[in-house]
PASEBA-1860 file (N, C-alpha, C; in nm, 3 decimals):
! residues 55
1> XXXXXXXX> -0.610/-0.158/-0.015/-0.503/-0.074/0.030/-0.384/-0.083/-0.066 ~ -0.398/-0.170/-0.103/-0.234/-0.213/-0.189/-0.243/-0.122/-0.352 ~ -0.381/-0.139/-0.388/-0.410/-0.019/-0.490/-0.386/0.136/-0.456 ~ -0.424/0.201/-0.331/-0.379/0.336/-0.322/-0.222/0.330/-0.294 ~ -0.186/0.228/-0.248/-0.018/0.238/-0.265/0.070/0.237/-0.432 ~ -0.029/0.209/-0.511/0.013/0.118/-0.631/-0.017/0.294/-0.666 ~ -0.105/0.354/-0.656/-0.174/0.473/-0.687/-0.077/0.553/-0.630 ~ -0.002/0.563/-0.528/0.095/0.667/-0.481/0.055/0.741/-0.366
9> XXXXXXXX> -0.038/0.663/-0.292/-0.096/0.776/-0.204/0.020/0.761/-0.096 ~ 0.023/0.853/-0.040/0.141/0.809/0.096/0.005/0.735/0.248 ~ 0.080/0.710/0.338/0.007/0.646/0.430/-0.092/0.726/0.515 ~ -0.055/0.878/0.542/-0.166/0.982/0.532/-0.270/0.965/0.471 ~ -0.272/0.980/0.356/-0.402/1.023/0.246/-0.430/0.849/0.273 ~ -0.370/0.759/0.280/-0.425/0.650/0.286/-0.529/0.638/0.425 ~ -0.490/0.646/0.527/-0.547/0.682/0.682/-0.678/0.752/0.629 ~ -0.681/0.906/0.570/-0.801/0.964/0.523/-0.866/0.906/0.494
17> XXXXXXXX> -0.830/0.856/0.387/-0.968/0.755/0.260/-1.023/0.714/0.330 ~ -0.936/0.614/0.405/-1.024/0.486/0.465/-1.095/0.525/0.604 ~ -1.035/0.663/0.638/-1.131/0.690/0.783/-1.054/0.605/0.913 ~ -0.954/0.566/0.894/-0.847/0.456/1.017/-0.732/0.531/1.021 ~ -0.673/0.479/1.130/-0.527/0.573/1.214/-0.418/0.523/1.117 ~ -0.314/0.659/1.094/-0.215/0.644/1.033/-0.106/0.473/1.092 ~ -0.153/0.459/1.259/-0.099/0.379/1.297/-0.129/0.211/1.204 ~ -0.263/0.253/1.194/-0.332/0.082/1.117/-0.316/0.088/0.967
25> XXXXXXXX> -0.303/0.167/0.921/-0.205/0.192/0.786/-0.094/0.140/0.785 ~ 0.021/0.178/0.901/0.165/0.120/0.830/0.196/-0.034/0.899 ~ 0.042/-0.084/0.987/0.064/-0.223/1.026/0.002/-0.296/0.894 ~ -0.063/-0.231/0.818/-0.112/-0.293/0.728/-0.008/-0.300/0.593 ~ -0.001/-0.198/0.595/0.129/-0.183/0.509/0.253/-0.292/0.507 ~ 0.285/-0.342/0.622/0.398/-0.379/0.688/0.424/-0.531/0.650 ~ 0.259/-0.546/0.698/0.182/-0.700/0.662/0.201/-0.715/0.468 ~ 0.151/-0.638/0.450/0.155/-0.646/0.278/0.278/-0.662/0.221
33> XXXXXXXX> 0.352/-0.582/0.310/0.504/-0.620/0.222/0.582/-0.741/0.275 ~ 0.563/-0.787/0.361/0.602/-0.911/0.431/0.561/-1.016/0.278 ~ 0.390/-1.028/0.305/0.346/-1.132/0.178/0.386/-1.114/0.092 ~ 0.431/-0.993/0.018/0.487/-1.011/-0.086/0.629/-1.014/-0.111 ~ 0.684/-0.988/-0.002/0.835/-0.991/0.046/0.887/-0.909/-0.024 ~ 0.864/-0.757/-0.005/0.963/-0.669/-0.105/0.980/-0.607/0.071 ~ 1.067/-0.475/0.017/1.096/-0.405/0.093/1.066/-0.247/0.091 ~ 1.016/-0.237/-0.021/0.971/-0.080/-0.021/0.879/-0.056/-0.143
41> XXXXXXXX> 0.770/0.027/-0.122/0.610/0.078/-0.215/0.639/0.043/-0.325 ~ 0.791/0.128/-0.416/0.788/0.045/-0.568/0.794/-0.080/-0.593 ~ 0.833/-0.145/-0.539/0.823/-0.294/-0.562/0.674/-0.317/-0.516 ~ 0.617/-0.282/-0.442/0.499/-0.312/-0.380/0.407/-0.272/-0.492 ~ 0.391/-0.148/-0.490/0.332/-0.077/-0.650/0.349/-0.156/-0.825 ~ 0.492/-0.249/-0.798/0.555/-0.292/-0.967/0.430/-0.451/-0.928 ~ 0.425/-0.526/-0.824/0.355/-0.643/-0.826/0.173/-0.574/-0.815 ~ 0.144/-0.490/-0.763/0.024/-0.430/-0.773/-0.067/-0.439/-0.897
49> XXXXXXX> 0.064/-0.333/-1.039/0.028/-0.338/-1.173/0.036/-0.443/-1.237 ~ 0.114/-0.551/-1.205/0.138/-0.619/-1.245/-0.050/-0.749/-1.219 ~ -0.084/-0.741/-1.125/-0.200/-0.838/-1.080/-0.338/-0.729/-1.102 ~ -0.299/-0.610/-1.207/-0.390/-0.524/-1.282/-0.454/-0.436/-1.139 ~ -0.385/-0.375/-1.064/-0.462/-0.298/-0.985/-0.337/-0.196/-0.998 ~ -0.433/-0.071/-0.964/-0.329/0.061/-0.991/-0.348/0.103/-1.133 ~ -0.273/0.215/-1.207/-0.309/0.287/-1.314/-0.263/0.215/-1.392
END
């Protein structure tokens, strides 16, 4: 998940891909940014590329 964020998908197209509710997307989401302790996708996306996932 942290790659289609790193990728830009919004939490929609994320829900699609994976076939799960927009709801279990932004708990997952929520969770991810906690561990990595940012506060919003670019930062989430800058540690993504950074651990080589994403473009």
């Amino acid at each position: 998940m942290l790659e289609l964020i790193a990728d830009g998908h919004s939490n929609d197209a994320i829900a699609h891909d994976l076939e799960v509710s927009v709801k279990t997307v932004r708990n997952y989401v929520s969770r991810i940014f906690a561990k990595l302790r940012v506060a919003e996708r670019g930062q989430a996306a800058f540690y993504a590329r950074k651990a080589g996932l994403g473009p």
